[in-house]
VMD Tcl script that draws the C-alpha trace (Angstrom):
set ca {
  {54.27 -103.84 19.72}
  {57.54 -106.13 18.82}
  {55.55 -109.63 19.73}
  {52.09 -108.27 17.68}
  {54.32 -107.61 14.64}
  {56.05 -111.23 15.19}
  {52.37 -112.96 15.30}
  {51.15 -111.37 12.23}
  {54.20 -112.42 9.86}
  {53.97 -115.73 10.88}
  {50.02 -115.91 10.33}
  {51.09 -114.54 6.45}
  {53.43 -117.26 6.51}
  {51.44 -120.29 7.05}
  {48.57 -118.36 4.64}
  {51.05 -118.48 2.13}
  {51.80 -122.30 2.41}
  {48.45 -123.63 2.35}
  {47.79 -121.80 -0.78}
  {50.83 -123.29 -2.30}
  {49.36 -126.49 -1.20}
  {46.30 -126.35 -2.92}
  {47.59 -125.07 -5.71}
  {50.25 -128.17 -6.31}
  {46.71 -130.37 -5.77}
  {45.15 -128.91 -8.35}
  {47.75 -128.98 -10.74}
  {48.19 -132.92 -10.39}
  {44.36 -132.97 -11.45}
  {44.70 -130.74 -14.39}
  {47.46 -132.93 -15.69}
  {45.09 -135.60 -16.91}
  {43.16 -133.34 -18.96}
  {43.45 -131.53 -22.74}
  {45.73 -128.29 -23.13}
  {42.51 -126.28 -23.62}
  {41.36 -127.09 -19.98}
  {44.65 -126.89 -18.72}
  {44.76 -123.27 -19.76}
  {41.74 -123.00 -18.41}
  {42.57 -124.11 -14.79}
  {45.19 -121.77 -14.75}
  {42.83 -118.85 -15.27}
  {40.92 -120.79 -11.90}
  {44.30 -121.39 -10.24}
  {44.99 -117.86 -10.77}
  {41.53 -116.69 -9.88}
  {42.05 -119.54 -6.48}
  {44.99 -117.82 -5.65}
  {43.41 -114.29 -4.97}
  {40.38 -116.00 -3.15}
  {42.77 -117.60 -1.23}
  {44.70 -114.07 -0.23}
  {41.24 -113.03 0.45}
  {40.64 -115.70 3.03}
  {44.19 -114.85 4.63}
  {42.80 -112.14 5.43}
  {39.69 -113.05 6.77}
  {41.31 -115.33 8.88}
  {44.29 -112.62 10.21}
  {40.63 -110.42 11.26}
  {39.35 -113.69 12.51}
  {42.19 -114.34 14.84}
  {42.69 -110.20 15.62}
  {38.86 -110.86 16.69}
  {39.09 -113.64 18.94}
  {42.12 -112.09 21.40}
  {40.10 -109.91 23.33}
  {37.68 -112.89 23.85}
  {40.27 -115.17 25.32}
  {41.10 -112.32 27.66}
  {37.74 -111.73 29.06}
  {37.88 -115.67 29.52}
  {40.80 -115.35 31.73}
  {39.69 -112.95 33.73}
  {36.21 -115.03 34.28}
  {34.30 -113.23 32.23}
  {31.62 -114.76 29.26}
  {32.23 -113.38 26.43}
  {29.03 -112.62 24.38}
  {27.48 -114.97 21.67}
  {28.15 -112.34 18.79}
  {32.18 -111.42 20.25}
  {31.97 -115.31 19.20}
  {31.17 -115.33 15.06}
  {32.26 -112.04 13.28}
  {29.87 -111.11 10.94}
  {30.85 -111.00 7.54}
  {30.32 -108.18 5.79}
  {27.58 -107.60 3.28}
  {29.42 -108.18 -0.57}
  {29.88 -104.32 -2.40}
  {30.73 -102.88 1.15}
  {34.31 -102.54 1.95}
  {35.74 -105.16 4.51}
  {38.76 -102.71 5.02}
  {36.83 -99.84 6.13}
  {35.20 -101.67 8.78}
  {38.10 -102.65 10.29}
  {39.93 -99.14 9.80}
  {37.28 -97.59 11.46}
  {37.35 -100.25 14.57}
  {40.81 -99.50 14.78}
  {40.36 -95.81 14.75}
  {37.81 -96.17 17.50}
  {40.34 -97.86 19.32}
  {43.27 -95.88 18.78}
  {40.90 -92.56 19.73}
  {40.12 -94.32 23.17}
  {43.54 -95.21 23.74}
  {44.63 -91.24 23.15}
  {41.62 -89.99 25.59}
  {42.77 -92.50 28.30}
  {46.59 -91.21 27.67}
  {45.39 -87.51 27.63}
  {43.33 -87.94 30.99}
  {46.78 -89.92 32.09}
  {48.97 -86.80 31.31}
  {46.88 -84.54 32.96}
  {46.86 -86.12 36.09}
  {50.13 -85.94 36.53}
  {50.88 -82.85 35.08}
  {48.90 -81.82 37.98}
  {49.97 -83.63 40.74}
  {53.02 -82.35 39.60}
  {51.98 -78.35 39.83}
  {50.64 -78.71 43.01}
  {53.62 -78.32 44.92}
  {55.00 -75.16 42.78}
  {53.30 -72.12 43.79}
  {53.97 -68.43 42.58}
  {53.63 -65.14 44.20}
  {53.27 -61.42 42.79}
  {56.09 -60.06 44.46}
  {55.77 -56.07 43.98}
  {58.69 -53.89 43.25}
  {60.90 -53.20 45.92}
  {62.01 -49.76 46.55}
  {65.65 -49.00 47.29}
  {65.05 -45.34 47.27}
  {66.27 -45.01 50.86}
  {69.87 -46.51 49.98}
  {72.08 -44.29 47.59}
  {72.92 -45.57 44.23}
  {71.34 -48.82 44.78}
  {68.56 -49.41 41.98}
  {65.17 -50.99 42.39}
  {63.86 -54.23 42.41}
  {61.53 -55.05 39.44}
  {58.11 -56.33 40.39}
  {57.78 -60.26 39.83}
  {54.15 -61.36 39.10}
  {55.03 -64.91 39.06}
  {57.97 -65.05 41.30}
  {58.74 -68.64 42.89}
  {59.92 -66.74 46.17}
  {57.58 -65.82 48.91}
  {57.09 -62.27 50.52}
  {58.80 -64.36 53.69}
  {61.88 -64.88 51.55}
  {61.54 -68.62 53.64}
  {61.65 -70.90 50.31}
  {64.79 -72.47 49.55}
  {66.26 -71.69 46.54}
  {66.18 -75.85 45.72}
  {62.62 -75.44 46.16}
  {62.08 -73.39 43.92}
  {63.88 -74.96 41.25}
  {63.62 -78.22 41.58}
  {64.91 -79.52 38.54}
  {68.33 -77.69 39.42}
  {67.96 -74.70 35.88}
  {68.52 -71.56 38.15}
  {68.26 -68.31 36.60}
  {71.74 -67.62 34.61}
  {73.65 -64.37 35.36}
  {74.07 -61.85 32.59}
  {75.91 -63.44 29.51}
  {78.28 -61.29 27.39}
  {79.58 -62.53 23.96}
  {82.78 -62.47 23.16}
  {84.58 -60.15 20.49}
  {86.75 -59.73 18.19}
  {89.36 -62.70 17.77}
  {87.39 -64.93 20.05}
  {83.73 -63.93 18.62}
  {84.55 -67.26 17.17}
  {83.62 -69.08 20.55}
  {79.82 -68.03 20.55}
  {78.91 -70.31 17.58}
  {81.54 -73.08 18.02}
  {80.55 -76.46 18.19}
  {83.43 -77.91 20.51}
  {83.07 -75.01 22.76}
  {79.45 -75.70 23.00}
  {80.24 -79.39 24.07}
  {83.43 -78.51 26.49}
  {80.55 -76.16 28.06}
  {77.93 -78.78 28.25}
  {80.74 -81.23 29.54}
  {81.12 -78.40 32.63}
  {77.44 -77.84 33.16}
  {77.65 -79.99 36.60}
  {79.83 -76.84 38.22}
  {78.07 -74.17 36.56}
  {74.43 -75.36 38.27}
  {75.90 -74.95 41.34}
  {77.62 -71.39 40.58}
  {74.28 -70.19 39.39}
  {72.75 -71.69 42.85}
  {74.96 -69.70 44.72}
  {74.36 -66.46 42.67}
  {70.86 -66.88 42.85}
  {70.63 -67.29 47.03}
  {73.17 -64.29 47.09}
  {70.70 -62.07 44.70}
  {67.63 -63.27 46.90}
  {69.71 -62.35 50.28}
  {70.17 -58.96 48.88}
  {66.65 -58.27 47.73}
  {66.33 -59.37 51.43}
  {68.92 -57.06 53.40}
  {67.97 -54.06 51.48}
  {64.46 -54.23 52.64}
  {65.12 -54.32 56.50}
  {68.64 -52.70 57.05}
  {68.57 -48.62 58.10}
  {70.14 -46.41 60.62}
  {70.37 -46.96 63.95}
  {70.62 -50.61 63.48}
  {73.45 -52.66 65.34}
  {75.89 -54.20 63.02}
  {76.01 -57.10 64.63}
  {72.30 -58.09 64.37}
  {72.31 -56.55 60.69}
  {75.09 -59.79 59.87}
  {73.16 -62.58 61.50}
  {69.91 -61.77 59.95}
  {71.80 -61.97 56.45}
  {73.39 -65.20 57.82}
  {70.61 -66.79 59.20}
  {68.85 -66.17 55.99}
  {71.64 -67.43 53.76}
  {71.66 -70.68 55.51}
  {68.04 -71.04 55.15}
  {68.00 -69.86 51.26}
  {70.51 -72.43 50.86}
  {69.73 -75.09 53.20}
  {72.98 -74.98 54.88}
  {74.55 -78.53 54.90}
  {78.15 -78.19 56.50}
  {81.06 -78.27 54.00}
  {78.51 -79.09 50.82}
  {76.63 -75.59 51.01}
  {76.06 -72.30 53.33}
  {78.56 -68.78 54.07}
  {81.52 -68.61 51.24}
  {83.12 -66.22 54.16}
  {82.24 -64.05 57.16}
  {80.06 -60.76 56.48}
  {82.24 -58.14 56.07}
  {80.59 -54.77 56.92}
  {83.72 -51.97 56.91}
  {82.81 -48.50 58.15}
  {83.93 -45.86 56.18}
  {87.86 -45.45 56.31}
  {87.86 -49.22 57.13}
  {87.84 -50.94 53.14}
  {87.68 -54.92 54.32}
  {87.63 -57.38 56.35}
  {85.98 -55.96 59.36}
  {83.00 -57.73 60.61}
  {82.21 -57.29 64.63}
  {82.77 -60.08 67.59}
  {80.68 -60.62 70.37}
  {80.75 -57.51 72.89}
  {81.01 -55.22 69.42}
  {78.10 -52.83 70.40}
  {78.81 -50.69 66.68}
  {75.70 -49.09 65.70}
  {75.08 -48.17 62.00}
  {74.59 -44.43 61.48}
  {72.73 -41.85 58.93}
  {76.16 -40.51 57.81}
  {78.06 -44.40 57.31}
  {79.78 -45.59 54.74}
  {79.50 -49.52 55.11}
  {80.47 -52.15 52.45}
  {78.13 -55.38 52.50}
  {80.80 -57.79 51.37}
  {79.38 -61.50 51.81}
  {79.91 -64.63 50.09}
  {77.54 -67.69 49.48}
  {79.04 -71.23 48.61}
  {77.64 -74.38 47.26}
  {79.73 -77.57 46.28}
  {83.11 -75.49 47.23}
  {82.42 -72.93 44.34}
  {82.00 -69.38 46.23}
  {79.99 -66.64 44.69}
  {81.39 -63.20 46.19}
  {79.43 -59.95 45.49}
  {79.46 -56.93 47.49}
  {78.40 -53.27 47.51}
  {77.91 -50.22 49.04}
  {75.15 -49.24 51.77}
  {74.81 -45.28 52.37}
  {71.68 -43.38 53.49}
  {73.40 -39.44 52.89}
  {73.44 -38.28 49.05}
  {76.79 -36.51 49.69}
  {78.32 -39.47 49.22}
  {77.18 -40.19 45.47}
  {79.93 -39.02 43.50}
  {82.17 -41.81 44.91}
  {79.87 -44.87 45.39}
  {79.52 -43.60 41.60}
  {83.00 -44.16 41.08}
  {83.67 -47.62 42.05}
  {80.22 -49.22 40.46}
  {81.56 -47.38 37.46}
  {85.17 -48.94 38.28}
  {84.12 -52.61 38.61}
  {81.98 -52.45 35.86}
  {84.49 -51.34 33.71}
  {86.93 -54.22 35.05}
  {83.74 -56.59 33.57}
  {83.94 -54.96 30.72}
  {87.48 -55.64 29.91}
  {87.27 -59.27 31.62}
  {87.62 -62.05 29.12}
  {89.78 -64.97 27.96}
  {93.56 -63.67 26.92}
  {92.55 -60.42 28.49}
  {95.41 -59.05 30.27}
  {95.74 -58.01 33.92}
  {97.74 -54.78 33.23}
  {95.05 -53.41 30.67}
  {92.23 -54.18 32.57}
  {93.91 -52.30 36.21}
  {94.42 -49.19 33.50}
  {90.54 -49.29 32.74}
  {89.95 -49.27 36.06}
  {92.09 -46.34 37.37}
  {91.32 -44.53 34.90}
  {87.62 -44.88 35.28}
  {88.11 -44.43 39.00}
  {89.99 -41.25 38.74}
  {87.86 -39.19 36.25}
  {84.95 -38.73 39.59}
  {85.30 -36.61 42.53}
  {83.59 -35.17 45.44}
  {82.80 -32.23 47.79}
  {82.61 -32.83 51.42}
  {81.88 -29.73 53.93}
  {83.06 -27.05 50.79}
  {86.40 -29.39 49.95}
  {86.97 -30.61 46.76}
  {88.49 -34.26 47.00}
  {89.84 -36.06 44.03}
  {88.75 -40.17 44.03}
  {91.43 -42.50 43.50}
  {91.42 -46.38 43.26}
  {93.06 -47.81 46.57}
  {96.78 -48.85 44.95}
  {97.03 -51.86 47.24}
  {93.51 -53.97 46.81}
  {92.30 -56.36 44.20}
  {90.34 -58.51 42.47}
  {91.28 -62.16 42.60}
  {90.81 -65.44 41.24}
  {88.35 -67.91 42.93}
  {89.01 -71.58 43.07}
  {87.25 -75.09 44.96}
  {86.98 -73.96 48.36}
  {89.57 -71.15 47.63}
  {88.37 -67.61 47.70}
  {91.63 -66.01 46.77}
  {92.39 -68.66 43.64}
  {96.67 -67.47 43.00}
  {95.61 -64.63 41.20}
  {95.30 -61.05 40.92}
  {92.85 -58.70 39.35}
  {94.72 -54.56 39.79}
  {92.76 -51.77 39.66}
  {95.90 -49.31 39.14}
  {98.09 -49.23 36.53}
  {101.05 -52.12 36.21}
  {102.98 -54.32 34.37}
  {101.37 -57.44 35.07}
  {101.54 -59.71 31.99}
  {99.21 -62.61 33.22}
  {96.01 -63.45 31.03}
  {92.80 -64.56 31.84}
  {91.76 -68.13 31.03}
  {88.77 -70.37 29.49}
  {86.97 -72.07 32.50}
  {88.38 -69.56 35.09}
  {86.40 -68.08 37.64}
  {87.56 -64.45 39.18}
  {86.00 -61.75 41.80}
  {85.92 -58.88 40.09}
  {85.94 -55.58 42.50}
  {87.13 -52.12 43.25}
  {87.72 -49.88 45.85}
  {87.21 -45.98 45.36}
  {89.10 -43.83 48.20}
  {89.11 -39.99 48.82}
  {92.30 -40.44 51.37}
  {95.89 -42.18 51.18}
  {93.88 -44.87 48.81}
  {96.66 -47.28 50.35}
  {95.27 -49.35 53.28}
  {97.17 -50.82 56.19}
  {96.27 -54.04 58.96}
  {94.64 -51.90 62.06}
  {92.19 -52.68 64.32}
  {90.92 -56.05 66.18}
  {90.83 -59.10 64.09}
  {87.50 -61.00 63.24}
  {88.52 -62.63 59.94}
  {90.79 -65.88 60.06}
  {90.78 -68.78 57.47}
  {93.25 -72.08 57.60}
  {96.05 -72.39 54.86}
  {94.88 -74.22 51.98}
  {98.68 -76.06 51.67}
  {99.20 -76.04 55.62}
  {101.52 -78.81 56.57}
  {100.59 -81.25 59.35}
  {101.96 -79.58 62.77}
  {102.10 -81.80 65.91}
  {100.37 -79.62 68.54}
  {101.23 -80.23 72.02}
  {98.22 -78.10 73.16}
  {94.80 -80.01 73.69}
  {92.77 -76.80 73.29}
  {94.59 -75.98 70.17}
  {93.82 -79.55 68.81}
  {90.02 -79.00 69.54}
  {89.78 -75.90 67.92}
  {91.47 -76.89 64.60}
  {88.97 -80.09 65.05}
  {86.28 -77.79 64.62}
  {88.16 -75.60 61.92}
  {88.40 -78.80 60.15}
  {84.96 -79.99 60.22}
  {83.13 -76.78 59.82}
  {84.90 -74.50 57.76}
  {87.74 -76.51 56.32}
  {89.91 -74.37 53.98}
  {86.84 -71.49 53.73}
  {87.14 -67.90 56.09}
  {85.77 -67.96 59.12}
  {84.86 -65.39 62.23}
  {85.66 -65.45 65.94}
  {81.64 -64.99 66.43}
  {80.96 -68.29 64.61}
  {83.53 -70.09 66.43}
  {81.75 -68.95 69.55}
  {78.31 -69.97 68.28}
  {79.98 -73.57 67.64}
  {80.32 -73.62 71.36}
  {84.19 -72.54 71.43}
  {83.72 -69.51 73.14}
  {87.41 -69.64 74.74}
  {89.43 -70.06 71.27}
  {91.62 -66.87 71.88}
  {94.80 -68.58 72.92}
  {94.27 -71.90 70.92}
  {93.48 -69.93 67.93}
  {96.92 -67.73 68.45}
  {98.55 -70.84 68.99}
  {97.28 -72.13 65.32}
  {98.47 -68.87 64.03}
  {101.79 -69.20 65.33}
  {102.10 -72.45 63.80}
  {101.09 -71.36 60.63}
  {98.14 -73.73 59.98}
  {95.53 -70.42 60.29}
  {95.77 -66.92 58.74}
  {94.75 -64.01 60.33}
  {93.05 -61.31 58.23}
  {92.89 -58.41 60.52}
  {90.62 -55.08 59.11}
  {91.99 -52.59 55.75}
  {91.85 -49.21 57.01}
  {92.81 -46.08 54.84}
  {93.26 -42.72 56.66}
  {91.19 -42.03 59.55}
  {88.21 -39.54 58.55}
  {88.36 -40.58 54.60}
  {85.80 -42.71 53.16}
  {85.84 -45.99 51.22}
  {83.23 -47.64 48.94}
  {83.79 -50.95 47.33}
  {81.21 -52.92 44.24}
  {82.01 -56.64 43.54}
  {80.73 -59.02 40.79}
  {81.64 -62.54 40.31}
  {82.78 -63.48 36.42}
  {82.43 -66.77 35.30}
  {84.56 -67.16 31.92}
  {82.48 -70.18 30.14}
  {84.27 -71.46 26.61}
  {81.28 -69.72 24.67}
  {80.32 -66.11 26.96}
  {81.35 -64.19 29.81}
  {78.89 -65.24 32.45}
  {78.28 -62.27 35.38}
  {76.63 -64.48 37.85}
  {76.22 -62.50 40.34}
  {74.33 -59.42 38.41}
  {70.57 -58.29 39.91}
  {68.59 -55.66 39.36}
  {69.92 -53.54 42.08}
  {73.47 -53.18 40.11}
}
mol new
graphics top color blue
foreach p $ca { graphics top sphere $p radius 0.5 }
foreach p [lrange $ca 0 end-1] q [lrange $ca 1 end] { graphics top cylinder $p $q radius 0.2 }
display resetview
């Protein structure tokens, strides 16, 4: 369009010249003769003048007329006779509307070529995207734990074996549940620089709401397969296998945020069984499905409570009450000791009968919530759920693990049992090791996990299957932390519900919120 514009000012140009031209000639003849004809003339000049505008613009149409004949005579084409000699129009009609109407003819087939244009690609472009009706799922059989709602143009298939990436390609997953804030920082909902600072952080949030969405989709997925009689040990590497393919597992970049933990009953954490662990999941269990899904480094952690007996209601009641109460009171200058009082006393107003005794529920004392940061799953800080004196805050851009744990024991846990659950110190220094075994194994740490938790059973899948002695070698050293099983009194029960918070500049983002709870 630039160059078209270009030729037609200078055609107007040179129009206006030549008219000048003749004008000056006829003036110079005019000279010789009385004033009377001279005033005359200029009436003709005058009158020359507009015929010569006139035939400016005959001779722009002329021109516009013979470009699409020099074309055809480059490609090797004859133009036709009449293309040649534009016929002039006959006098009364209206040269103008001719040509608006040519132009409209060819400004309507240049829009029906673009149309037909568009919708070839839009759908070349819909051909790969296809949508299922996904039916609600029924959760009925697993206590507390809400349905899924039907999805009549959901992107997953009944399979559950389409990558999350796949099925949004343009990288807008679904957001979490979004909170405003109140009272003195309602401000931040409508504020202009928070509204940029979020945009300018949008990079990490698509790949928090990644993670969240594989984690909901593994869920959906567990909760339709897992029932008594199980073992536990095939019920974790289904959900692992099945994370790695929702994800598309790509070492350090995306896959597990941590091993599956899967605590029975009095056990609260960090349990999750090793090769040889024949554990088989029972009617009357208490398990918590604690698992964590990572992309980029940022870790999405969500767990909650699997139980098939009814008796044990009242006090998976209690702690889905308890963490949702600690999301409640989650925000920016929120402070730690407020939001462990919410908790507790949430927590404490349930209890529950078990064979004709009354038990009182009690948040356990010595568990918490906790910060998450890159590659980090406990960030430096700590989220009670009792009463305390803690005067740390909660900040903009902070990213925290919000979750409780209801007890009707001690509600204090201790380290008991074998260990599954190791992860290397973030800040380790560098330790010579003298031992070659050792060297290999923190190799593999290295290059597999890095700074993230990790299980004995994945270190034997990588092939290390004799790590016991090189990995309590690395433990001695201090380069690995062990993380041995949380157990409360033996014969009480424990039930845990986690949500990952996400505190943007402008809402409180719960990313990790389904329809289950």
């Amino acid at each position: 369009m630039p160059a078209m514009l270009d030729r037609e000012d200078a055609d107007d140009v040179e129009a206006v010249e030549a008219a000048k031209v003749n004008g000056n000639e006829n003036g110079n003849e005019e000279q010789a003769g009385t004033k009377k004809k001279a005033k005359k003339k200029k009436k003709n000049k005058s009158k020359q003048g507009e015929d010569g505008d006139e035939g400016d613009e005959e001779a722009d149409e002329t021109k516009e007329g013979e470009k699409p004949e020099a074309k055809e005579e480059e490609n090797g084409g004859s133009p036709d006779k009449s293309s040649k000699k534009k016929k002039k129009p006959a006098e009364g009609y209206p040269q103008a509307d001719v040509q608006n109407d040519e132009e409209d003819a060819e400004e309507e087939e240049g829009e029906a070529a673009g149309t037909a244009t568009k919708k070839k690609k839009k759908k070349k472009k819909g051909g790969g995207q296809k949508n299922f009706n996904m039916p609600e799922q029924d959760n009925s059989h697993l206590r507390r734990v809400k349905n899924w709602t039907a999805q009549p143009q959901w992107r997953q298939s009944p399979a559950f074996d389409i990558p999350v990436s796949d099925q949004f390609p343009d990288n807008q997953f679904p957001l979490g549940e979004c909170v405003e804030y109140v009272g003195k920082n309602a401000f931040r909902t409508t504020s202009a620089e928070k509204r940029e600072l979020e945009r300018l952080q949008s990079y990490d949030c698509e790949k928090i709401r990644k993670a969240g969405e594989v984690h909901r989709q593994v869920r959906r997925y567990v909760q339709s397969y897992v029932k008594p009689g199980m073992k536990m040990t095939e019920i974790c590497q289904r959900l692992e296998r099945k994370t790695h393919e929702l994800v598309v597992a790509n070492g350090l970049e995306a896959g597990w945020g941590f091993p599956t933990g899967c605590s029975l009953n009095w056990v609260a954490a960090h349990y999750t069984p090793n090769y040889g662990d024949e554990t088989v999941l029972q009617f009357d269990d208490v398990c918590k499905l604690d698992f964590g899904v990572q992309v980029g480094g940022r870790i999405v952690d969500c767990a909650f409570t699997i139980a098939f007996n009814e008796r044990y209601d009242p006090i998976i009641e209690a702690t889905q009450a308890g963490t949702n109460t600690g999301v409640k009171e989650a925000g920016i200058d929120a402070r730690f000791s407020d939001i462990g009082a919410a908790i507790q006393e949430t927590i404490e107003s349930y209890e529950i009968e078990l064979n004709g005794k009354t038990f009182p529920i009690k948040p356990v004392r010595n568990l918490n919530g906790h910060s998450i940061g890159p590659y980090l799953i406990h960030g430096g800080k700590s989220v009670p759920i009792t009463k305390n004196q803690e005067a740390t805050i909660m900040e903009e851009g902070e990213f925290y693990a919000i979750e409780t744990f209801a007890s009707n024991g001690k509600a204090y846990v201790v380290e008991d049992l074998e260990c599954s659950h190791y992860m290397k110190i973030y800040d380790a220094p560098h330790v010579p090791l003298r031992v070659k075994s050792s060297k290999a194994l923190l190799h593999a740490i290295e290059q597999n996990f890095g700074t993230l938790a990790f299980c004995r059973r994945w270190l034997d899948d990588l092939g290390q299957t004799r790590h016991l002695m090189a990995l309590k070698n690395l433990v001695d050293n201090d380069i690995v932390q062990p993380y041995p099983p949380l157990c409360d009194a033996k014969g009480s029960y424990v039930t845990q519900m986690e949500h990952t918070i996400l505190l943007r500049p402008t809402c409180k983002e719960i990313v990790s919120r389904g329809d289950d709870f």
